[in-house]
C-alpha positions, 0 to 999 in steps of 0.5 A: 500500500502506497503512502498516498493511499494511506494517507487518502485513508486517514483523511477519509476515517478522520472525515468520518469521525469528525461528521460522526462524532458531531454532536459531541464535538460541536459543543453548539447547535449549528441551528442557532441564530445570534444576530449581535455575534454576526460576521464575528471572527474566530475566537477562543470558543468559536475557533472557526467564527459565526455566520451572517446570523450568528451560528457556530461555522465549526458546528455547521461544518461538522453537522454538514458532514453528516449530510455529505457523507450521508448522499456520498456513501447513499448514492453510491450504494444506490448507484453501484446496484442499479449499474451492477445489476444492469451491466450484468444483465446485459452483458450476460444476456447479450442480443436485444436486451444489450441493446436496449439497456446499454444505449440507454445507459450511453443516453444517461451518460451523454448529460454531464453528471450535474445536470442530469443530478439537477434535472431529477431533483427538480423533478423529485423535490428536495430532501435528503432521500431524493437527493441520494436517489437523484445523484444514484441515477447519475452514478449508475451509468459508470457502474453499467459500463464496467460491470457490463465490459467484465461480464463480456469477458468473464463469460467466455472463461473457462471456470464458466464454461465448465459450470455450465457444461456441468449443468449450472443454472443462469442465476447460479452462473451469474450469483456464484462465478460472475458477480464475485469476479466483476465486484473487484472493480465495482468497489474501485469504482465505488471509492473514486465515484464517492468523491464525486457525489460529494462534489454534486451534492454540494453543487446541488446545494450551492444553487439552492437545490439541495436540504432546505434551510437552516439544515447546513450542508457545505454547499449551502454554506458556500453560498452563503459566505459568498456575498460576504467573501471579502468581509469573512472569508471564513464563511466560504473558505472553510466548507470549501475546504472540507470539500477539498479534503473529503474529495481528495480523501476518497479519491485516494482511496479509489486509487489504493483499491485499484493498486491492490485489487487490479495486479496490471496497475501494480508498481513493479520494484527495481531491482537492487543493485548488484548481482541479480537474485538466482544468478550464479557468477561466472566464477562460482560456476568455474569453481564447481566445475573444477572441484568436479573434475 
């Protein structure tokens, strides 16, 4: 394991624990106003400052995390299971229902992430379960695609054949000896798209689309803070920030996973210097036959 991806690690278990641990960390309620305390500066019990109405921003981001991490980890189960179930529909099957499923797939994919997250939220309404399912159907697509190339491949392989020849049924083919193998993949792609949906849920709630007020969410703050920018930078800085760090984090560890799962993208050593291992010198070899005669 790399150092990048340990440290994408930490970055990401600490994440976790800092949104987990909110209500004992935050010390205030994210939701109360303080109109005298407004636009006040970092201070000894407020380390992070107070808003344009005079809330704890160290509480709001902390609150805020649970809701990011919430739609991430939401939508990403939701999308890796609609696309695992399409891609290995279609790719096992193959003839008309490949066709039809994946140009639907190559039509979803053709909308940029955010708008297509946008177009279905607006027609769903906001809240925390619609936004979840809004940026799951955005993610299932990318998870069709891998899924649906694996299965090409992986049914063609001897081990299939073979438990088919044996008389293995289609669900037992699919449950047993194609699922476990394309599942590698499916949870690299897992880590990497969980930074993205971290990214268009506070898109969403940037341009007002996300949870409705006074619910905080990074990206609501953002907004928030940005009429203000130069006055109390803090406002947009320090959610941005935490985006920063929750996407580098996963993205991190999307690419550990795919180091250690996927044996091709491995990084071969180099060998030390010297004389190679296993090989005899010259010398030696002289030596042995010279005592042998």
């Amino acid at each position: 394991m790399s150092r990048l991806t340990i440290i994408g690690l930490i970055l990401a278990v600490g994440v976790i624990l800092l949104a987990a641990g909110a209500p004992l960390l935050a010390g205030q309620d994210p939701t109360v106003q303080d109109a005298s305390q407004r636009l006040r500066g970092p201070d000894a019990v407020h380390i992070l400052g107070r808003d344009t109405f005079g809330r704890d921003i160290f509480a709001r981001v902390l609150y805020a995390g649970r809701i990011s991490l919430s739609v991430g980890i939401g939508a990403v189960i939701l999308g890796a299971s609609l696309g695992t179930a399409v891609g290995l529909l279609a790719g096992y099957c193959g003839r008309w229902i490949e066709g039809l499923f994946m140009r639907g797939v190559d039509m979803l994919m053709a909308f940029p992430s955010l708008l297509l997250g946008l177009v279905v939220l607006a027609v769903l309404g906001a809240g925390l379960q619609n936004m979840i399912l809004s940026i799951g159907i955005v993610l299932a697509p990318p998870f069709a695609r891998v899924v649906h190339g694996a299965t090409l491949s992986l049914k063609q392989r001897e081990f299939v054949e073979a438990a088919r020849s044996m008389g293995a049924s289609h669900v037992r083919l699919v449950a047993r000896h194609i699922l476990p193998n394309v599942m590698g993949e499916a949870l690299v792609l897992a880590g990497v798209l969980t930074a993205s949906a971290i990214r268009i849920e506070a898109s969403l709630s940037f341009i007002g689309l996300g949870m409705s007020p006074p619910t905080p969410t990074w990206g609501n703050m953002i907004r928030d803070g940005t009429p203000v920018l130069l006055n109390a930078p803090w406002l947009a800085v320090v959610p941005g920030v935490a985006i920063l760090i929750s996407v580098l984090a996963f993205n991190l560890v999307g690419d550990g996973l795919r180091d250690l799962l996927d044996p091709t993208t491995r990084r071969v050593r180099p060998p030390r210097r010297g004389r190679a291992p296993g090989r005899i010198s010259p010398v030696a070899t002289s030596r042995r036959h010279i005592a042998a005669a």
